[in-house]
C-alpha positions in Angstrom: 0.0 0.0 0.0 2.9 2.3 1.1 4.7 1.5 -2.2 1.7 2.3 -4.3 0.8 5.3 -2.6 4.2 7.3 -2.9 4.9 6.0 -6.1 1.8 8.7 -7.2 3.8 11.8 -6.7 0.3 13.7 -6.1 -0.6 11.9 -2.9 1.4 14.0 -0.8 0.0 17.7 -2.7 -3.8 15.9 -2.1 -3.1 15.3 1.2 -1.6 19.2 2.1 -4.7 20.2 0.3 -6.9 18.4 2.0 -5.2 19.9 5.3 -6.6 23.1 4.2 -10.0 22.7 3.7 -9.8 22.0 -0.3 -11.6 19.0 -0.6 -13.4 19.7 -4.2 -11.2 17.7 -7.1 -12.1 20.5 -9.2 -10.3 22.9 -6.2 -7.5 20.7 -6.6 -6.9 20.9 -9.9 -7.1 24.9 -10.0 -4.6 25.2 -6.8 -1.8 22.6 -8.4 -0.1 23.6 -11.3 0.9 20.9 -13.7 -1.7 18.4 -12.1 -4.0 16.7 -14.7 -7.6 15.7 -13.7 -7.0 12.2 -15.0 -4.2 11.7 -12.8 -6.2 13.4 -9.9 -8.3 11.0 -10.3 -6.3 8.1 -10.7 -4.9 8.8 -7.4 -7.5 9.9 -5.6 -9.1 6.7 -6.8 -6.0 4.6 -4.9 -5.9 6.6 -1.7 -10.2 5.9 -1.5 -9.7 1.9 -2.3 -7.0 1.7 0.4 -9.0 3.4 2.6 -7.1 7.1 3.7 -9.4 9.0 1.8 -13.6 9.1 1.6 -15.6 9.6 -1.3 -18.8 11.4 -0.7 -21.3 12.0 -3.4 -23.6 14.8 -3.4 -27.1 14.2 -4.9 -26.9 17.7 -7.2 -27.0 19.3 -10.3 -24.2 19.7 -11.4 -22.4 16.8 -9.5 -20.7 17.7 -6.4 -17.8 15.3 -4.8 -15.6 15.9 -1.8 -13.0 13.9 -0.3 -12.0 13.5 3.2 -9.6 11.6 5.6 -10.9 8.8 6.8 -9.7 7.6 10.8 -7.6 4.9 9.2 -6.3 8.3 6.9 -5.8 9.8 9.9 -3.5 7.4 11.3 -1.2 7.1 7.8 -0.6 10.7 7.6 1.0 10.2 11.3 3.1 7.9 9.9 3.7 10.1 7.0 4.6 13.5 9.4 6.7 11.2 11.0 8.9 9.8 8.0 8.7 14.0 7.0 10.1 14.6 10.3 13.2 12.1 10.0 14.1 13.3 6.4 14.5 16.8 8.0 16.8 15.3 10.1 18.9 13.1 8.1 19.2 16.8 5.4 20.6 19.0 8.4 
């Protein structure tokens, strides 16, 4: 899962955005240059089947779709901060 999930280079930009309240994929798309809504997609696809990130479907003209992070999401981005953390350390 780890593998797969850093091996998308976008994970980590989805998951600062997320962090600050943009949530929309359209939002996303707008706020990241050089990010694709295909591979947006793609990757927020992988982060929803492995269970970090929540898909939730508005029942609206046009469609509406946010994503958030799930408790299990929660939990992984720990992880994450602390791998961050260590890299800081190890580039002193």
């Amino acid at each position: 899962m780890v593998e797969t999930i850093f091996r998308c280079k976008w994970s980590m930009t989805v998951y600062q955005l997320l962090n600050v309240g943009i949530n929309r994929p359209g939002q996303m798309v707008k706020q990241t240059e050089g990010l694709s809504t295909k591979v947006l997609n793609e990757c927020l696809k992988r982060n929803t089947e492995f269970g970090i990130l929540k898909k939730i479907s508005f029942n609206e003209s046009p469609p509406k779709v946010e994503y958030h992070v799930t408790e299990f999401g929660k939990k992984f981005l720990e992880v994450v901060k602390a791998l961050e953390s260590l890299q800081l350390e190890i580039d002193k």
